[in-house]
Every structure is written in C-alpha cells, then in structure tokens.
C-alpha positions as CSV (number, residue, x, y, z in Angstrom):
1,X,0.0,0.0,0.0
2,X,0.9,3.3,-1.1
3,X,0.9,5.5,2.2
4,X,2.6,8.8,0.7
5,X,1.3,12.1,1.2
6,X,2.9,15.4,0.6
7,X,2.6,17.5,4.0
8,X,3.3,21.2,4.0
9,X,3.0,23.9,6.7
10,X,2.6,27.1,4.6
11,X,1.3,29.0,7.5
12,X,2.0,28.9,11.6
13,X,-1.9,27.5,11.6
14,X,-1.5,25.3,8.7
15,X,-1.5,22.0,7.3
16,X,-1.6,21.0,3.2
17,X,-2.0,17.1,2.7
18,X,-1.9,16.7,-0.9
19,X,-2.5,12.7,-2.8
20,X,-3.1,12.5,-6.1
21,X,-5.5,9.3,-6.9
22,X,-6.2,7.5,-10.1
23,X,-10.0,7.9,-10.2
24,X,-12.7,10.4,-11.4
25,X,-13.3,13.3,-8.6
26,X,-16.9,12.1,-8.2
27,X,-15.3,9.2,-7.2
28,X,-13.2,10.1,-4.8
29,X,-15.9,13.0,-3.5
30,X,-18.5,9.8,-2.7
31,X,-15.5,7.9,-0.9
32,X,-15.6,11.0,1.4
33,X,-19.3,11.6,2.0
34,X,-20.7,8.1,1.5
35,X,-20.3,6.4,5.5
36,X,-20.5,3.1,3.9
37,X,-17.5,4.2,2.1
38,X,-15.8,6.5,4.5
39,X,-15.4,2.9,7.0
40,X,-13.9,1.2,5.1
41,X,-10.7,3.5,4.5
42,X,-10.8,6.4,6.9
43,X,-9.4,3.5,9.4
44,X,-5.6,5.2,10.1
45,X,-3.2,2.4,11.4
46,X,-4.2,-1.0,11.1
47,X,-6.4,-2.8,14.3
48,X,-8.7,-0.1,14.0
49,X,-12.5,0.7,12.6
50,X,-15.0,3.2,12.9
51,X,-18.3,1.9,14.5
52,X,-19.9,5.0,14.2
53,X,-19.8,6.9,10.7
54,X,-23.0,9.5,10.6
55,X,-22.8,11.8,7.9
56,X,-25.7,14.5,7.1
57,X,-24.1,15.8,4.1
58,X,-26.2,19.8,4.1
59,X,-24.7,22.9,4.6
60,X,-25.1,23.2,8.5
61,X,-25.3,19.3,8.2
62,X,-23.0,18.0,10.7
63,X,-20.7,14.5,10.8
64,X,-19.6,12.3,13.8
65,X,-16.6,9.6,14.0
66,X,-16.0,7.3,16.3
67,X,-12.9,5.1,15.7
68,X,-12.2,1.9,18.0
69,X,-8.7,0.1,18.3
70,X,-10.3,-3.3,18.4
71,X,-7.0,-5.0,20.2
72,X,-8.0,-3.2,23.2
73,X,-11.2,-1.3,23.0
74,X,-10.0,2.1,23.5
75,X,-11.5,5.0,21.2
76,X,-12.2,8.6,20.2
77,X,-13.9,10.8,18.1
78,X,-14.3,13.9,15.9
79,X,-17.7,15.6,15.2
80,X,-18.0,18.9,12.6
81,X,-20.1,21.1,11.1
82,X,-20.4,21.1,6.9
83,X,-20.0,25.0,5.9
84,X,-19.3,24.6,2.1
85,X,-20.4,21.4,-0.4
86,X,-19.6,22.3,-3.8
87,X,-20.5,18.4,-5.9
88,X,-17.8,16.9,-6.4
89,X,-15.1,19.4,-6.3
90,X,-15.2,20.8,-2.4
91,X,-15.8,20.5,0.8
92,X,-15.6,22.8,3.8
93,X,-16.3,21.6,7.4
94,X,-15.1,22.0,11.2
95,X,-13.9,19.5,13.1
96,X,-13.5,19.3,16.9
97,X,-11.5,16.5,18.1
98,X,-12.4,14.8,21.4
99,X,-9.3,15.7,23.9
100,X,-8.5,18.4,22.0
101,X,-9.5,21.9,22.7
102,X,-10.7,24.5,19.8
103,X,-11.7,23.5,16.3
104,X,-10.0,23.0,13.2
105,X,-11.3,24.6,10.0
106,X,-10.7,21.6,6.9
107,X,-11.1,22.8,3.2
108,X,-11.0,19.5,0.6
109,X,-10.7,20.2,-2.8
110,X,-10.2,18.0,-5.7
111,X,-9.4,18.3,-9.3
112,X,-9.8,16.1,-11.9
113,X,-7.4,16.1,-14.8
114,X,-7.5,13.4,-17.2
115,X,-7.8,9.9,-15.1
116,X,-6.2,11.7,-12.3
117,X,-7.8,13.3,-9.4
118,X,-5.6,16.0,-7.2
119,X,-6.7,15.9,-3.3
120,X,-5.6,18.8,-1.4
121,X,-6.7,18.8,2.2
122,X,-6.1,22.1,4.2
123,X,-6.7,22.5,8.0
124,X,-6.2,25.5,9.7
125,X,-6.1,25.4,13.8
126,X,-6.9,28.3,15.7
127,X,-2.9,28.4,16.7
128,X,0.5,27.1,16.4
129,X,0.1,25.5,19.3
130,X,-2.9,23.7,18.0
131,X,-1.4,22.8,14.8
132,X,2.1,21.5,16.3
133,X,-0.4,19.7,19.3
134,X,-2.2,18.0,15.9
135,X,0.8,17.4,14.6
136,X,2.8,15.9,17.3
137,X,-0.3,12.9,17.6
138,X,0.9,11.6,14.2
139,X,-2.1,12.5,12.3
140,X,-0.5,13.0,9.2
141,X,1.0,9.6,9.3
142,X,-2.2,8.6,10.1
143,X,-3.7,10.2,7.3
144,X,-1.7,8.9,4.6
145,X,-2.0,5.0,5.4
146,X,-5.7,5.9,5.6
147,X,-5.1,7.4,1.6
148,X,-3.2,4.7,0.8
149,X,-6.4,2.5,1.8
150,X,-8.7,5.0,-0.3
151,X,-6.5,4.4,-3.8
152,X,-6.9,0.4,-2.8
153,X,-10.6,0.6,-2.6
154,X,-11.0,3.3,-5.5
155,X,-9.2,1.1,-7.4
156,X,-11.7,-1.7,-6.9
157,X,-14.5,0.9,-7.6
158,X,-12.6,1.9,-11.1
159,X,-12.7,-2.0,-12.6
C-alpha cells in the first residue's frame, strides 16, 4: 500500500495534505461523503475501525466519527459542522476533536485532470500550538496510510 502524502505547513496555523488518486473526482468526493464508504478507509493504522460513521451531508449538516482500536477497545472521536459542499469538487467543514481543545477549519478540494484526481486537504487550527499539538499525535502519518487504503478501494470501484 501506497501511504505517501505530501505534507506542508505554509502558515504557523496550517497543514496541506496533498495525494493525487487515479480515479474520477466524483469518485473520490463519494469515498468521502458516503459512511459506507468513508469505513472502510478512513481507518488510520491497522487494528482499528469506525463503528460509528453519521454523515448529514447539508450545509449546517453535521458529521460524527468514532474510531475503535479493536486490540484493546480504546476510542475517540471527531464531530464537525459542513459550511461549504460544492459536488464533487469541495468541501468545507469544522472538526473538533475529542481531547483536543478549539476546532479546526478543513477545506478539501479535488481536481480532476485526465484519469487523475488531485486531493488537497487544508486544516487551519486556531494556533501554532494547536497545529504542532495535531501534529505531534501523528495525524498526518495517520492520514496517509488511511489514503493509501482509499486508492486500494477506488481502485476496486474503477474496474
């Protein structure tokens, strides 16, 4: 499995994730807002699932996670808000993670060009401290094996 992502920091607040898929955006937009979908990739490292995926994909909608490391039953969450749904090109939502204070602004956009599709996921914390707090959990590690999962399962979807 493929678990590269490109990470940059281009602000004190920021983080850029950037994967590049071989699959149509619609694709690759559903794989985000679909929970049937989003639990069977959106898993970080291995040992773990989501039990609870609810997703009320409206402006003002709002989502809650719940993922569970099934060696020894510990597990936590994230619940946001949807502020932006442009089909199937953007996304813009909140996201409050549980043990973590404040909430993180998360902007997805993707662009399709030929039988490629260009993810760029942008957070932006409420501080530095936030972001290097974020940081310093391994979520970006986490968030490319989880990417890695996506281009096995959109690749499945593609055939």
């Amino acid at each position: 499995m493929n678990i590269a992502v490109d990470v940059t920091q281009p602000s004190e607040t920021e983080v850029v994730v950037t994967r590049v898929f071989e699959a149509p955006a619609r694709l690759v937009f559903d794989f985000h807002t679909r929970p049937e979908h989003v639990r069977r990739w959106l898993l970080g490292p291995e040992g773990w699932s989501m039990p609870v995926c609810d997703i009320d994909l409206r402006v003002g909608g709002s989502y809650h996670y719940v993922w569970r490391n099934d060696a020894d039953g510990s597990q936590f969450g994230t619940t946001g808000v949807y502020r932006e749904i442009v089909v199937p090109s953007r996304i813009v939502h909140t996201e409050r993670m549980e043990g973590f204070d404040g909430e993180c602004l998360c902007t997805l956009t993707l662009i399709e060009k030929g039988a490629h599709t260009t993810l760029t996921y942008t957070l932006k914390f409420e501080s530095k401290e936030a972001r290097d707090g974020a940081l310093a959990t391994g979520m970006t590690d986490g968030m490319g094996m989880s990417y890695g999962r996506l281009e096995e399962v959109l690749v499945d979807a593609v055939q």
